[in-house]
DRENLOPA-778471 format. One record per atom (N, C-alpha, C): x, y, z; atom name. Coordinates in steps of 0.05 Angstrom, whole numbers, padded with zeros to 5 digits. Layout:
X:Y:Z:CA
...
# end
This chain:
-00481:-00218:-00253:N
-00489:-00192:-00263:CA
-00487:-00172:-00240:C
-00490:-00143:-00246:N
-00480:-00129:-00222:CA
-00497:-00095:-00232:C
-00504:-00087:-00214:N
-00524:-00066:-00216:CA
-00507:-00042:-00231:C
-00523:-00032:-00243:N
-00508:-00012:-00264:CA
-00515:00021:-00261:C
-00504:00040:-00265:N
-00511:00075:-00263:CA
-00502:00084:-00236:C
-00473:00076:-00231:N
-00451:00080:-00204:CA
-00449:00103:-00205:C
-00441:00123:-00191:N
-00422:00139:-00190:CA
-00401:00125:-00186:C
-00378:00141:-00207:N
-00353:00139:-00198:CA
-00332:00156:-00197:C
-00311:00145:-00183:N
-00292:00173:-00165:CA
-00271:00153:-00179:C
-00243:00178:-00174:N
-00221:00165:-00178:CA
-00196:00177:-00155:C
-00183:00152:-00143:N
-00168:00161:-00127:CA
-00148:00148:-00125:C
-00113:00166:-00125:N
-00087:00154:-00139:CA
-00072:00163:-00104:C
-00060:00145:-00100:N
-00035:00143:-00085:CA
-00010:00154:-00095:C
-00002:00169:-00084:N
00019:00192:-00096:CA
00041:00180:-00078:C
00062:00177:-00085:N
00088:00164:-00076:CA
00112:00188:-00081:C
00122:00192:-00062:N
00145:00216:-00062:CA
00168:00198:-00047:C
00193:00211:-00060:N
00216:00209:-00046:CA
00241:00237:-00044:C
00252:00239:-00022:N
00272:00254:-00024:CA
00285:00258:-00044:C
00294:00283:-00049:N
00310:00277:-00086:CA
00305:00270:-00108:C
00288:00252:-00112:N
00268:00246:-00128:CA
00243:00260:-00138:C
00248:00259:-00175:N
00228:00269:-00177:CA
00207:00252:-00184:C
00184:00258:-00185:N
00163:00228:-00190:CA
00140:00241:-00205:C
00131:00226:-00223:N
00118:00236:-00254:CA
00083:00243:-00229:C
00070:00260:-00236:N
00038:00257:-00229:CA
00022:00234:-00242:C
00007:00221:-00227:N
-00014:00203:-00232:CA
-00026:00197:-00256:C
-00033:00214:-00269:N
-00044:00229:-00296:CA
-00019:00217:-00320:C
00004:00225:-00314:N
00023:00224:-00331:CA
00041:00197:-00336:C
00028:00177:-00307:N
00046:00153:-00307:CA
00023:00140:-00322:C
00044:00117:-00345:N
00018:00095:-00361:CA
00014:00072:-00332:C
-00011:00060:-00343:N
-00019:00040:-00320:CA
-00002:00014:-00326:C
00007:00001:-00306:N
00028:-00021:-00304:CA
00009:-00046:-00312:C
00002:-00069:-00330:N
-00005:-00085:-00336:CA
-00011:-00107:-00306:C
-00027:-00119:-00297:N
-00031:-00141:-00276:CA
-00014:-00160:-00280:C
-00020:-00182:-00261:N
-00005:-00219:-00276:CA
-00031:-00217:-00292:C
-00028:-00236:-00316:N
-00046:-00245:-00340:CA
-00054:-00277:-00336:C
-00082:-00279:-00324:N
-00083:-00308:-00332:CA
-00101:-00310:-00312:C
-00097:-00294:-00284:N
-00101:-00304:-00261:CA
-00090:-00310:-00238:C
-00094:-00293:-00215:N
-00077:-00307:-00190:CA
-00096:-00311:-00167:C
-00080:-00322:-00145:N
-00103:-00319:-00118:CA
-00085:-00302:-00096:C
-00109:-00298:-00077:N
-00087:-00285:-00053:CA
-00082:-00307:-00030:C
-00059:-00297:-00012:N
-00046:-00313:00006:CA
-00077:-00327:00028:C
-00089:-00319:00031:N
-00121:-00337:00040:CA
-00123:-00362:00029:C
-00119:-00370:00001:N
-00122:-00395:-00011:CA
-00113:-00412:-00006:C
-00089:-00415:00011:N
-00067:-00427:00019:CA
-00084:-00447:00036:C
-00105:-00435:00054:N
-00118:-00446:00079:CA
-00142:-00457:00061:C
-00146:-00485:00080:N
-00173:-00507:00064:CA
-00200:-00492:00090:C
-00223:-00483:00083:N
-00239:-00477:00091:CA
-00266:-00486:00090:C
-00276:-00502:00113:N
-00301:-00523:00111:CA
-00321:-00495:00101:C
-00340:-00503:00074:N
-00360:-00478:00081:CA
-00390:-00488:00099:C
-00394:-00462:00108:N
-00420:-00456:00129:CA
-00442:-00461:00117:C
-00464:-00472:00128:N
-00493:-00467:00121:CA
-00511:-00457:00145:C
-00536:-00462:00137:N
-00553:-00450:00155:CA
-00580:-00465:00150:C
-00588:-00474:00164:N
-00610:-00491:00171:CA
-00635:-00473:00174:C
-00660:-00479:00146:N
-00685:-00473:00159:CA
-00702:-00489:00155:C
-00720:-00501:00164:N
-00738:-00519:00163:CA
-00719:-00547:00157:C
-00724:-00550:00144:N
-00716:-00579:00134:CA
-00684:-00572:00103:C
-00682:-00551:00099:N
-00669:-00541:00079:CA
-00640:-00527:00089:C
-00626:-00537:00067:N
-00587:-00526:00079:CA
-00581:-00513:00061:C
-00578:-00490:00072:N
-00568:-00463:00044:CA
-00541:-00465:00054:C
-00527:-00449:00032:N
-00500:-00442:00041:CA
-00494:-00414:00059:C
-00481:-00403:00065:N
-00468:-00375:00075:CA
-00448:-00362:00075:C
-00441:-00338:00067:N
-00420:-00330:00061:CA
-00406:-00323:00100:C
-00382:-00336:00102:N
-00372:-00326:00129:CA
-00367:-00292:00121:C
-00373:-00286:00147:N
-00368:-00251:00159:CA
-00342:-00238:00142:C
-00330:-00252:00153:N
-00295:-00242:00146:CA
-00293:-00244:00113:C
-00305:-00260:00094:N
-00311:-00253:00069:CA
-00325:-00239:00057:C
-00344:-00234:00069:N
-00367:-00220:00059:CA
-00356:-00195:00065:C
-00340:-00189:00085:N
-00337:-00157:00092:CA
-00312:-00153:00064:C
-00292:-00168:00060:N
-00272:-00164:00040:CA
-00282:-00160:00011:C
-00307:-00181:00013:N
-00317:-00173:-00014:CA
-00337:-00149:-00021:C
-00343:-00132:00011:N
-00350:-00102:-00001:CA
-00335:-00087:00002:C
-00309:-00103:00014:N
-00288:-00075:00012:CA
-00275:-00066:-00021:C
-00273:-00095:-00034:N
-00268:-00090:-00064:CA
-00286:-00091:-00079:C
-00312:-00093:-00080:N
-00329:-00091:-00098:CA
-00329:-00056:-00090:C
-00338:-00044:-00066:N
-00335:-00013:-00071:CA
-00314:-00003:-00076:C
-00288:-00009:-00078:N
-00266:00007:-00077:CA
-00264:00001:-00113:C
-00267:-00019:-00119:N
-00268:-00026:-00148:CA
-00284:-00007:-00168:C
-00311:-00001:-00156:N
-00334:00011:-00174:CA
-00322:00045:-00163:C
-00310:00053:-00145:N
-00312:00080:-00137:CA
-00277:00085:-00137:C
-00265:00076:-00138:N
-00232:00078:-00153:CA
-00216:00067:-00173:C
-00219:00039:-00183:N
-00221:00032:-00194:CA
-00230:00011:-00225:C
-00256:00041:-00231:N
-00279:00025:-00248:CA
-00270:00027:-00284:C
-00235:00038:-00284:N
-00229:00031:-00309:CA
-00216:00000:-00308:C
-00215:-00014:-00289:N
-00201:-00041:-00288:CA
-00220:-00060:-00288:C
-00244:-00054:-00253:N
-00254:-00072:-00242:CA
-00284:-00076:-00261:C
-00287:-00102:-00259:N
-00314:-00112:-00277:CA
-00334:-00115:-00257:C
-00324:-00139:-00236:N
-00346:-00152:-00220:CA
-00329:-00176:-00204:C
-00359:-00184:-00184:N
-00337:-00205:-00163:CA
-00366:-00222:-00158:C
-00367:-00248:-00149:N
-00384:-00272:-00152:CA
-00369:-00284:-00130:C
-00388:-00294:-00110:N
-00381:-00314:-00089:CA
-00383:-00343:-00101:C
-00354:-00366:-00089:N
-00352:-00387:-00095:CA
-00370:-00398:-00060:C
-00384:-00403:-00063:N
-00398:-00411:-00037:CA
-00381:-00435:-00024:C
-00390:-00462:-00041:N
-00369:-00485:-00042:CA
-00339:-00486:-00036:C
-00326:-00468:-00048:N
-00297:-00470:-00041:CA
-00288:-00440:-00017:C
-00317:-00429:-00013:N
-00308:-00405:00009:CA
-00285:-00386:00000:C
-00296:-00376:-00019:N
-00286:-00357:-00033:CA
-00295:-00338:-00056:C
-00292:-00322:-00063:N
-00293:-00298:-00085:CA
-00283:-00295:-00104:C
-00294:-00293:-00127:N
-00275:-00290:-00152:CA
-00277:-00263:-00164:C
-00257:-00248:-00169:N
-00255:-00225:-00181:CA
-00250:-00221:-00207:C
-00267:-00199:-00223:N
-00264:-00204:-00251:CA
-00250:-00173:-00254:C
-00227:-00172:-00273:N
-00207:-00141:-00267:CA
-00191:-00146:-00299:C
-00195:-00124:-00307:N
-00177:-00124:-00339:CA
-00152:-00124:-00317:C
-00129:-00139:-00323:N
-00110:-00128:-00319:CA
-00091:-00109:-00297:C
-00088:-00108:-00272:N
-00073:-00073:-00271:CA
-00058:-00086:-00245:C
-00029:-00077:-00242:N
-00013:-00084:-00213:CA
-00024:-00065:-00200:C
-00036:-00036:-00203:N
-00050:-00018:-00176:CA
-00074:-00029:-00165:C
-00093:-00045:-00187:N
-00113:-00055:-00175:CA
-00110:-00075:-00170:C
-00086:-00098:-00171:N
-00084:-00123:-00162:CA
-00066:-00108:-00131:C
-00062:-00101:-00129:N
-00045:-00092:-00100:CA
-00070:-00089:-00090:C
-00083:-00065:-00096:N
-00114:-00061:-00091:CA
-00124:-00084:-00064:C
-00123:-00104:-00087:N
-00142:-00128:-00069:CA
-00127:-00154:-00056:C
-00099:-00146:-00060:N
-00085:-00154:-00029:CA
-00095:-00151:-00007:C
-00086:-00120:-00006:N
-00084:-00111:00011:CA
-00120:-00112:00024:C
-00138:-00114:00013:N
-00163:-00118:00022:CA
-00179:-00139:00025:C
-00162:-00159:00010:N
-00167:-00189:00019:CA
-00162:-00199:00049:C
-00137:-00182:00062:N
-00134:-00191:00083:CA
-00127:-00231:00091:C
-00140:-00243:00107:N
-00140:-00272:00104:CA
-00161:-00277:00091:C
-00179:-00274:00079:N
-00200:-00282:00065:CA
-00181:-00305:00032:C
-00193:-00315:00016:N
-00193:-00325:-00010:CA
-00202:-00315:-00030:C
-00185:-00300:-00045:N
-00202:-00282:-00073:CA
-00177:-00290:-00092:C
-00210:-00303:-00110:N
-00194:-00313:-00137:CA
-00189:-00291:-00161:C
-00169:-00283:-00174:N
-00165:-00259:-00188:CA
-00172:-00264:-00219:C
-00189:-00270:-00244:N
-00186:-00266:-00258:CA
-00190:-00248:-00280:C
-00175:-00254:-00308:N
-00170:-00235:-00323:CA
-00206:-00223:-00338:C
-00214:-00203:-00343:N
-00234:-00202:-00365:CA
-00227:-00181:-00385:C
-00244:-00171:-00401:N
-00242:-00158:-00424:CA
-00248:-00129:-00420:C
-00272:-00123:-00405:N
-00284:-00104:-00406:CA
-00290:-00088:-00368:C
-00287:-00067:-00371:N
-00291:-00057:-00337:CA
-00314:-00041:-00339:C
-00325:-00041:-00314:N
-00347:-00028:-00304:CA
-00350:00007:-00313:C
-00328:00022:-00328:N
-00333:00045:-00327:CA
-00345:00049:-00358:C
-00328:00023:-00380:N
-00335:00015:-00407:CA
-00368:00014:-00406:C
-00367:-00013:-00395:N
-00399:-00018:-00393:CA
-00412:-00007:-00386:C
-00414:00008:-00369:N
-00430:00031:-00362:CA
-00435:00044:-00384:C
-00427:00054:-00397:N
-00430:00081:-00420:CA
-00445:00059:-00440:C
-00434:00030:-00448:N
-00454:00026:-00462:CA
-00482:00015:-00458:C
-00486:00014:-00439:N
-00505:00004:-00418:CA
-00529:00029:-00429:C
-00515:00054:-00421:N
-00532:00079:-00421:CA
-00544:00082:-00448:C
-00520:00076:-00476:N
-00518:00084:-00494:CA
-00545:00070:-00499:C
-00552:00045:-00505:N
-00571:00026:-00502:CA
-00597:00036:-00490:C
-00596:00041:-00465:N
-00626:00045:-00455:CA
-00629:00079:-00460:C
-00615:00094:-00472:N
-00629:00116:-00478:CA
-00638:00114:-00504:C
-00629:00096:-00524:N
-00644:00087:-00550:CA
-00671:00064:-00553:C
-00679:00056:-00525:N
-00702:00045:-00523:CA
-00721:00051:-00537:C
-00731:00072:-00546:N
-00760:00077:-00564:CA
-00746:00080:-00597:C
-00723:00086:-00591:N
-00710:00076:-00629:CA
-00710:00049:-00631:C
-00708:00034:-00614:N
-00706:-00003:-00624:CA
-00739:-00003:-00625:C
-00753:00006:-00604:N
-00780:-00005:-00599:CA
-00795:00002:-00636:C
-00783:00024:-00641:N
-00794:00040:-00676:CA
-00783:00015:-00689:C
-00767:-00003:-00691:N
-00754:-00011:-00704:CA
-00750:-00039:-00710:C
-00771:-00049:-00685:N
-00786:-00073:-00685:CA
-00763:-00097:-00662:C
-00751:-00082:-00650:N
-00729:-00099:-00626:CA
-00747:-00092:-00605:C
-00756:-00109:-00594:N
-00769:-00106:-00560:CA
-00742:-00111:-00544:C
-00730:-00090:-00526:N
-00718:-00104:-00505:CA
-00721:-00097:-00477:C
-00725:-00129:-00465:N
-00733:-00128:-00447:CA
-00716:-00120:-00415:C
-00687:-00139:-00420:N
-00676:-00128:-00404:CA
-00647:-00116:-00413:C
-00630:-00096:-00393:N
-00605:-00086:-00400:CA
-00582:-00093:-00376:C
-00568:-00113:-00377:N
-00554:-00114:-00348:CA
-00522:-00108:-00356:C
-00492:-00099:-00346:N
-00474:-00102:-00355:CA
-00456:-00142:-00328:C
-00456:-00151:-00347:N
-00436:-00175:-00330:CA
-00423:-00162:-00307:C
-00427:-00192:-00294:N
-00394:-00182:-00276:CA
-00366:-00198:-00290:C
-00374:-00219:-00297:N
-00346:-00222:-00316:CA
-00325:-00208:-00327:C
-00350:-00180:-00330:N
-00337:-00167:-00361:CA
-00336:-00174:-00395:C
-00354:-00191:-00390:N
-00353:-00203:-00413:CA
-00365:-00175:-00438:C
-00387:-00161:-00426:N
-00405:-00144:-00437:CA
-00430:-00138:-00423:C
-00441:-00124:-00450:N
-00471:-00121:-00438:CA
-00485:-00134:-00446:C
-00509:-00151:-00433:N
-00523:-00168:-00436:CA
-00547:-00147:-00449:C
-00562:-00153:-00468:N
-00584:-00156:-00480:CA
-00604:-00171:-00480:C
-00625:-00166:-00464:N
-00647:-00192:-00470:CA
-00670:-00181:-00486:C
-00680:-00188:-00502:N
-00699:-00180:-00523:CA
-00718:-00208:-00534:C
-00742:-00197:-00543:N
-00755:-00217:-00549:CA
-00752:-00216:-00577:C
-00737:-00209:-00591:N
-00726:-00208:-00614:CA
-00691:-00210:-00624:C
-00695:-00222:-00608:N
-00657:-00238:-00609:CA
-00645:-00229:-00640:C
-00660:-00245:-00652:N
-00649:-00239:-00684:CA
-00640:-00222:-00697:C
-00661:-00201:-00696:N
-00652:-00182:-00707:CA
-00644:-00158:-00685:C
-00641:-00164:-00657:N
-00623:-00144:-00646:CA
-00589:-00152:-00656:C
-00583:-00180:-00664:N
-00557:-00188:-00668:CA
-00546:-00173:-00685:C
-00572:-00159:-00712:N
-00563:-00153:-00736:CA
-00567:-00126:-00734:C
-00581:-00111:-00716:N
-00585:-00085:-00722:CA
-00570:-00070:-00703:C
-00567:-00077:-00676:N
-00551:-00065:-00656:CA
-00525:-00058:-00657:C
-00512:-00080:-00674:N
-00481:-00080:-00680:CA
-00477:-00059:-00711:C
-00496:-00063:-00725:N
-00503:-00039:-00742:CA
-00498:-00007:-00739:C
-00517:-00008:-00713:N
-00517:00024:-00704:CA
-00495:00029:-00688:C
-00488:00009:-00663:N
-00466:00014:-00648:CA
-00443:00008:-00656:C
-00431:-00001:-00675:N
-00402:-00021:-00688:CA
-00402:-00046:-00673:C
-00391:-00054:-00690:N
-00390:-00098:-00693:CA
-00366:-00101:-00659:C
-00354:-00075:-00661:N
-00337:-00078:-00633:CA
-00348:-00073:-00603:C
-00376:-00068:-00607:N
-00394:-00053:-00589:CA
-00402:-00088:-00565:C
-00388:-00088:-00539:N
-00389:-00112:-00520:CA
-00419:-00118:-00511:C
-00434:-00125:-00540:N
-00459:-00128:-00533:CA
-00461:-00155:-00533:C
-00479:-00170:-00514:N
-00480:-00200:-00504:CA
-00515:-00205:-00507:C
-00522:-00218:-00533:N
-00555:-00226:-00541:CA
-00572:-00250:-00525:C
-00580:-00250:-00504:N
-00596:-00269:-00501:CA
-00635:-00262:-00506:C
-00646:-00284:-00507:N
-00669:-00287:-00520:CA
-00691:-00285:-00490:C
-00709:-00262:-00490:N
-00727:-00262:-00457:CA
-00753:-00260:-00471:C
-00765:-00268:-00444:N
-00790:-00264:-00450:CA
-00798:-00236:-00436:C
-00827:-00236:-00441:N
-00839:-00209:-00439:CA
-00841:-00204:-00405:C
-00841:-00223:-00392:N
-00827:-00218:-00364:CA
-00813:-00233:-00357:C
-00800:-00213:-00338:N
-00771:-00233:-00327:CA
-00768:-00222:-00301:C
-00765:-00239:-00277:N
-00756:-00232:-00254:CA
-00739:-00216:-00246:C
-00731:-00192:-00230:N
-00704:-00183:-00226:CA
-00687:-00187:-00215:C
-00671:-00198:-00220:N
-00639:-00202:-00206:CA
-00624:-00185:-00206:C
-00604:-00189:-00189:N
-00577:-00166:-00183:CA
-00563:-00164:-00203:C
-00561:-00144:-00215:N
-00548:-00125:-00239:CA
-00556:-00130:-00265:C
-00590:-00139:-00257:N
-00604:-00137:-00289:CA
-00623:-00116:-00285:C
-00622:-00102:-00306:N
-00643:-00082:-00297:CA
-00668:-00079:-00320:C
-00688:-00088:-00314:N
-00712:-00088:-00324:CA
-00713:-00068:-00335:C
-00727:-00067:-00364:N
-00737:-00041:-00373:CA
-00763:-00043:-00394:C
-00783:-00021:-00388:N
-00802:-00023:-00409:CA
-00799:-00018:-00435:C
-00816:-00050:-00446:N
-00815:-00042:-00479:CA
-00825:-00035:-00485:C
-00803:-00029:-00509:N
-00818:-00008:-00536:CA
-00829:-00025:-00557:C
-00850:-00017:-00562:N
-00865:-00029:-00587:CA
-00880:-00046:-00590:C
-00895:-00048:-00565:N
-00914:-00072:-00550:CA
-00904:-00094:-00543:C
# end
């Protein structure tokens, strides 16, 4: 999951040549990604992963040189990229990153070039961070309409998959039936069932219910 209500920017690399004329940014369609999934030239290399010793207990650790690649594309993603990019998840075990991206050769160049030697696994999702966002919003500004309407929900997070937006409600049931109602049956809403508290984690965002 991945924290939601970004600002975002958009910023295009303009390519000129002598003689040439070349369409504006605006005017060129976006070039489709590879489909399926790729990795970058990092993967090539087998990498023991790190831990860290406290007391008696062995956590894992993300090495330096990944962790910096993976905020170079998680921000360049959310602040240039947030009609493609979804989200990114550390593989601890295999020392590596997985990226979740509808699609795009500008944003798969993107994260070449910012992978550097690091390992970032590329796959495909459905939905990008600028989508979910809006329905993210759409949702928690209708909080006291569900709460009237007998849907408690508790939390609102958008995936990093892309899969959607997550829904947690203590009324699962009938948010299944009434949400897709108000918003359309095409609306990337994702139902899980919470209770009346829930811990916060990174890119779920707690919210008070409506309707006791």
């Amino acid at each position: 999951m991945r924290r939601v209500r970004m600002a975002l920017a958009a910023a295009v690399l303009v390519l000129s040549a002598a003689g040439c004329s070349v369409a504006e940014p605006a005017d060129r369609p976006e070039r489709a990604g590879l489909l399926g999934g790729w990795q970058t030239a990092g993967c090539a290399f087998a990498r023991a992963p790190k831990y860290a010793v406290r007391g008696h207990v062995r956590t894992p650790i993300t090495p330096p040189a990944l962790a910096t690649a993976m905020e170079r594309i998680d921000r360049g993603g959310r602040e240039r990229h947030a009609a493609r990019y979804s989200g990114i998840e550390i593989d601890q075990k295999r020392v590596r990153a997985v990226v979740y991206r509808v699609p795009s050769a500008r944003f798969d160049d993107f994260i070449r070039r910012n992978a550097e030697d690091a390992c970032i696994l590329v796959r495909d999702s459905a939905h990008a961070v600028a989508e979910l966002d809006g329905w993210h919003d759409r949702v928690v500004a209708d909080l006291h309409y569900w709460g009237g309407q007998g849907v408690r929900i508790v939390t609102v997070g958008s995936r990093h998959d892309g899969v959607g937006v997550e829904v947690g409600t203590r009324d699962v049931d009938e948010a299944r039936l009434m949400l897709p109602a108000r918003y359309g049956t095409a609306a990337p809403l994702v139902f899980v069932e919470e209770g009346p508290v829930t811990p916060v984690s990174s890119g779920r965002k707690t919210v008070p219910e409506s309707g006791g």
